[in-house]
Structure formats: C-alpha cells, structure tokens
C-alpha positions as a printed Julia matrix, in Angstrom:
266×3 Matrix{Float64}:
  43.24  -10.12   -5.83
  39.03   -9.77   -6.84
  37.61   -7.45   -4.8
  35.65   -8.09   -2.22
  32.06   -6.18   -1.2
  30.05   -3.09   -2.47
  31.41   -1.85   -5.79
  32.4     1.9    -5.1
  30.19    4.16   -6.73
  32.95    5.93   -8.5
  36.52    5.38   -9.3
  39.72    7.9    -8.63
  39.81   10.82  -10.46
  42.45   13.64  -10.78
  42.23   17.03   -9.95
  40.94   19.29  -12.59
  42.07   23.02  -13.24
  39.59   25.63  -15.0
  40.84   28.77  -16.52
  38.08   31.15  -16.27
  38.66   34.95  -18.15
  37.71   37.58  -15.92
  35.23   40.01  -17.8
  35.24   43.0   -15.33
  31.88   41.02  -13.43
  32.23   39.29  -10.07
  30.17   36.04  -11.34
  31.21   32.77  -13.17
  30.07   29.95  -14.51
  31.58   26.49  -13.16
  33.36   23.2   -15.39
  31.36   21.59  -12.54
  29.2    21.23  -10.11
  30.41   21.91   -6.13
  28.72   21.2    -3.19
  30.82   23.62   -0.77
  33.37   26.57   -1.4
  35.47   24.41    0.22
  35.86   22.11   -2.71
  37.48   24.37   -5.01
  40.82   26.57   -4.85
  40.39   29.21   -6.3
  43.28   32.02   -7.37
  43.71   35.08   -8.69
  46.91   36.29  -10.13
  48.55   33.39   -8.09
  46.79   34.63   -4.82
  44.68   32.05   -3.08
  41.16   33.53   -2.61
  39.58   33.16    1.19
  36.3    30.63    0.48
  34.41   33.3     2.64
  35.2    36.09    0.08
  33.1    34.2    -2.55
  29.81   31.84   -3.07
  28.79   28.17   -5.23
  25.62   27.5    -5.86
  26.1    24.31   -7.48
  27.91   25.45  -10.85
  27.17   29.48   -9.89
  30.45   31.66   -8.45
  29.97   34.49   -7.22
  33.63   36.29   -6.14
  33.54   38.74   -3.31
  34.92   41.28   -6.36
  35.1    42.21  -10.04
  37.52   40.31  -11.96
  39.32   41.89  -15.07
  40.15   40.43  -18.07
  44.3    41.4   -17.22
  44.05   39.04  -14.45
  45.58   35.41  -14.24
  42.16   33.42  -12.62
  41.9    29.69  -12.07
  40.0    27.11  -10.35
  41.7    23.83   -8.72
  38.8    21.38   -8.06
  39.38   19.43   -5.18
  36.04   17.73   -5.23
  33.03   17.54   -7.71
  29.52   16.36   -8.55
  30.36   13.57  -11.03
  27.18   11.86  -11.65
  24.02   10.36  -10.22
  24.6     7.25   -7.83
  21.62    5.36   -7.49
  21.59    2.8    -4.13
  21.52   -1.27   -5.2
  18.59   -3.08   -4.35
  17.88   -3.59   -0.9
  20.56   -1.23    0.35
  18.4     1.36    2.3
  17.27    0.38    5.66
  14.58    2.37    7.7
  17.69    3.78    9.99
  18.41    5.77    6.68
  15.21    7.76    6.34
  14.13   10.34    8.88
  10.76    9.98   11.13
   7.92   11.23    9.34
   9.42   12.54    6.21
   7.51    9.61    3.87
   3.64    9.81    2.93
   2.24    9.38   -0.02
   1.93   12.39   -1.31
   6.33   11.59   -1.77
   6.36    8.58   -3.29
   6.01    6.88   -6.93
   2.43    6.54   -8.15
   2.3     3.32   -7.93
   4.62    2.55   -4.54
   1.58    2.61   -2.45
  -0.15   -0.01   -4.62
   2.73   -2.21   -4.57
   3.22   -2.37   -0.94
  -0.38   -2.9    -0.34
  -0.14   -6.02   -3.01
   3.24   -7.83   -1.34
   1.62   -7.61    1.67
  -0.7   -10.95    1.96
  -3.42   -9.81    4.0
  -4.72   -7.09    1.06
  -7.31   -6.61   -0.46
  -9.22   -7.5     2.77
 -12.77   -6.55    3.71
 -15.16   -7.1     6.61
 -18.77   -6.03    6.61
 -22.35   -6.38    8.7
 -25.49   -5.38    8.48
 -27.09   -2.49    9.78
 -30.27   -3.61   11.52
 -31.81   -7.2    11.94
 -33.89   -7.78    8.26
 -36.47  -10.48    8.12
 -36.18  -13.08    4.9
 -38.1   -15.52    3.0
 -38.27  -19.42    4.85
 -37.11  -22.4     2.87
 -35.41  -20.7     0.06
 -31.56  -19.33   -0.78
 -31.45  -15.78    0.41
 -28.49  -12.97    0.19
 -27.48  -11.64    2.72
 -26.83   -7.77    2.51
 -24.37   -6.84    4.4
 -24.42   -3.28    3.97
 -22.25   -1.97    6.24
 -18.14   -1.86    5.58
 -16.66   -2.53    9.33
 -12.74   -1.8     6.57
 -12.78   -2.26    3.11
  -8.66   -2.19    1.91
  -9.09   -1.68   -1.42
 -12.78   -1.11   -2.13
 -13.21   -4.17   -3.49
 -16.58   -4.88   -1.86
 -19.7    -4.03   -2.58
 -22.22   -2.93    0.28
 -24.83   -1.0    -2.04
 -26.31   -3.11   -4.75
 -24.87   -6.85   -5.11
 -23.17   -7.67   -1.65
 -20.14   -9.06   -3.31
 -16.53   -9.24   -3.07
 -14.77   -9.21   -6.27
 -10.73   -8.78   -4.96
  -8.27   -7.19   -7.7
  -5.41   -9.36   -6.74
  -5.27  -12.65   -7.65
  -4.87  -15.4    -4.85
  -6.03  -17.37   -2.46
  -8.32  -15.88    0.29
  -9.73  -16.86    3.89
 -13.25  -16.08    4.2
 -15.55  -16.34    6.86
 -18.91  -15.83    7.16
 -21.2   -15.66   10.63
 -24.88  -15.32   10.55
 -27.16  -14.62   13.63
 -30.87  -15.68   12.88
 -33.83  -14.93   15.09
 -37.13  -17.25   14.11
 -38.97  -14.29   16.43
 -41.28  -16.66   18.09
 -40.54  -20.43   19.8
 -41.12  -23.02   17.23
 -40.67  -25.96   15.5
 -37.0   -24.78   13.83
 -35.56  -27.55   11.83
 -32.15  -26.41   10.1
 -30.64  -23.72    8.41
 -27.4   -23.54    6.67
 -25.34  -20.26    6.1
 -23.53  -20.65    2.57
 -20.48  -18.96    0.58
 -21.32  -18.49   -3.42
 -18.91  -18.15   -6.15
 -19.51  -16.66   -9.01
 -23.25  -17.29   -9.06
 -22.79  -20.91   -7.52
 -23.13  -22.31   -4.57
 -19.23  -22.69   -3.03
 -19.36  -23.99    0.13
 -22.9   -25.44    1.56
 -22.01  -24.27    5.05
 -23.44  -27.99    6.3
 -20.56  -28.26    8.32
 -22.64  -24.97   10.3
 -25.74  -27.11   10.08
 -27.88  -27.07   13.07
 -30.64  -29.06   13.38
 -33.76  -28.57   16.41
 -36.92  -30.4    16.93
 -38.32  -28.94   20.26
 -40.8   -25.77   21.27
 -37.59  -24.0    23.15
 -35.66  -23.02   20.09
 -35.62  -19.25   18.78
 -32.1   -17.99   18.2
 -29.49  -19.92   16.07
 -25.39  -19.03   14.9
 -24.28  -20.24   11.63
 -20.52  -20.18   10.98
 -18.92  -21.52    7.57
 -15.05  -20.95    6.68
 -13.35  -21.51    3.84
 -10.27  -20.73    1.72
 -11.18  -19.48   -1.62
  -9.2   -18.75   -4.86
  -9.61  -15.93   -6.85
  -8.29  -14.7   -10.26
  -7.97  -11.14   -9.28
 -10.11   -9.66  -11.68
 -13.99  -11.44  -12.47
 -13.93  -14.07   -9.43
 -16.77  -13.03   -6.48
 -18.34  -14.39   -3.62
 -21.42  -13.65   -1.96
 -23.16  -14.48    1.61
 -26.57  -16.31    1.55
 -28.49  -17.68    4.35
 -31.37  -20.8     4.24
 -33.93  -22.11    7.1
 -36.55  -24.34    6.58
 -39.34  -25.02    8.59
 -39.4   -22.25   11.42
 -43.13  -21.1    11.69
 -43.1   -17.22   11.65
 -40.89  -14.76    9.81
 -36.85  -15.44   10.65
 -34.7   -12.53   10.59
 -30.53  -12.15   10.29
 -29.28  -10.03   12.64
 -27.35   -7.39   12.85
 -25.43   -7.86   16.24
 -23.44  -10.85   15.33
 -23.53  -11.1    11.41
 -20.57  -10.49    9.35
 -18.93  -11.64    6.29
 -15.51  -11.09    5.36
 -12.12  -12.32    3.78
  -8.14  -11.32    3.3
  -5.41  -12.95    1.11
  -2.87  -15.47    2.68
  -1.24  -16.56   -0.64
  -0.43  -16.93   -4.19
C-alpha cells in the first residue's frame, strides 16, 4: 500500500565495518561521522573495546592506547551522520525552539524584513507636533508634524517634507486630527483638515468641515480618514490644514494633533 504521512528523512541502511591499520599512535580518523562512542563497536584483535576507554569527536578517535600495526582493529558502525535533513515547510512550531534563544543578531539577513512585511500593520507611523505653531489664514498650509510618537520602518519624514512615503506596496489607513486655536473669539467660518497625495489634494477633509458664525467660537477639531493606496516605492502623503475667515493669527496645536497611517492589505 502508498504510504501514508511525513516521508522519513532517510531510508534503512546496513551496518558498515572500517578496517583501520594501527600505526603505533592512539588516534584515528573515522569512515564517518558519530555523534556518541556509543554508536560504534569498536575491536581490537577481536576484543571489544569499553566506549569509556576511548573518545569521537565527530570523525576524531582517540583510543585510550597506542595501537600497532600487528594488531587486527575494526570499527562496526551502529549509527552514523548520513547527511543534512532540512525540516519541510511549516514543520517547526514555537514548542520546538527554546525561550529566548532567537534575536536578530541569529537569524537570516533578511528574516527580520520579511516578518515585518507579512505582517499587515507595517510600515506604520504616527507623529505630532511639538508645540502649538501659528499659520497663514485662508490658504493650504502643511502641517509639520515633527515629532515621531513610532515610526516602523522609517518611512516618515519629521525633518524637512512631513511626508510618508511607505516601502511596501498596499493599501493603508490614515488618519489625520488637527487641533486649531483662532487665539481670540471671533467670527470663525470653516476650516478643513486635508490628506495630499503626491503633491495633490487626496481627500478634502469636508466631511471634517465645521462651519461657525457667532462671537463664542475659539477652538475647533478637524478629523479626516481615509484608506489610501500606495505603490511601495514613490507614492506619499502629506497633512495640510485650511481656515478662512478667523480674525487673528490661528495656530495647530500640539496637544491633540497627529497624523498617521498602517497597512491593512494588498
């Protein structure tokens, strides 16, 4: 009948015999690889040898004496390194490695990068600014959020262009919150917060509209949301705030501004 389950990693082999010709010296070289003394008989002049009396370091023997070249020596295998057996695919569980023996200084180059990659929420990024920062009314102003709250795979930009340009191709979630204080009570009209993409405006934010005609208003929350697709490699967005209309000299603040994204998807 077929057989059924794991192919075993090697098939039956026979026991193998080495004659070995002593040369008044008390070390030998191996057919084969060992991993104990106890996986070898080993006799001289027909007299089995105790495995304490000698050592194997893998194809190294050492005998506890000097062997001449008069004497009848031989080596019965009863086990042996045959080859190199590497696991199947998806084989080894996590009840197969010990606590605390994996980092990344031990493993491949490149195992690190691929586990960040399957996992959908990388590259991810969140950032804020670091102290309230007055802007220009009634115009399209960035936002520079120049502070990293985590940035997975330094694929933002908090020094010179405020962007986020991910290396892995996908589709993102990004959010984007903007506190704005007009500093004084006045005639605030609207402001929209807004996602650009590549240069262009994305996502207007009007769905974060908010719109005041009364003395009472000062302090206002934008919030816009979107899922964004990126190629991986030129693709960026970028945070920009607009107000029109509030007398005085708005500010964002930095209390409850931030801007960020993470991948859910191909």
């Amino acid at each position: 009948m077929p057989f059924i389950g794991n192919a075993p990693s090697n098939n039956f082999v026979s026991l193998k015999r080495q004659d070995i010709t002593g040369d008044g010296t008390a070390s030998y070289t191996l057919d084969h690889s060992v991993a104990s003394v106890n996986d070898v008989l080993i006799y001289v002049n027909h007299v089995k040898q105790d495995p304490s009396s000698y050592t194997i370091s893998n194809t190294s023997l050492t005998m506890g004496g000097t062997v001449a070249s008069t004497d009848d020596f031989y080596i019965i295998y009863l086990g042996q390194g045959l080859q190199t057996v590497t696991p199947a695919n998806n084989t080894i569980t996590s009840d197969m490695i010990v606590d605390g023996t994996l980092d990344t200084a031990t493993l491949a180059d490149d195992a690190v990068t691929k586990a960040k990659t399957s996992n959908l929420m990388y590259p991810a990024f969140e950032a804020r600014v670091a102290s309230d920062t007055s802007f220009t009314d009634e115009t399209d102003v960035k936002i520079a959020f120049d502070t990293e709250n985590f940035d997975t795979d330094s694929c933002y930009d908090n020094a010179t262009n405020y962007r986020f340009t991910p290396t892995t191709a996908g589709k993102y979630y990004v959010y984007l919150r903007v506190n704005i204080d007009t500093l004084s009570v006045t005639n605030f009209q609207y402001g929209y917060a807004k996602i650009h993409k590549n240069g262009s405006e994305l996502t207007a934010g009007r769905s974060a509209i908010s719109m005041y005609n009364t003395t009472v208003g000062r302090e206002f929350t934008f919030n816009v949301n979107q899922v964004v697709e990126f190629n991986g490699s030129t693709d960026y967005i970028e945070a920009f705030i607009h107000t029109a209309d509030s007398s005085g000299n708005p500010e964002y603040q930095s209390a409850s501004s931030i801007f960020g994204a993470f991948r859910i998807g191909d």
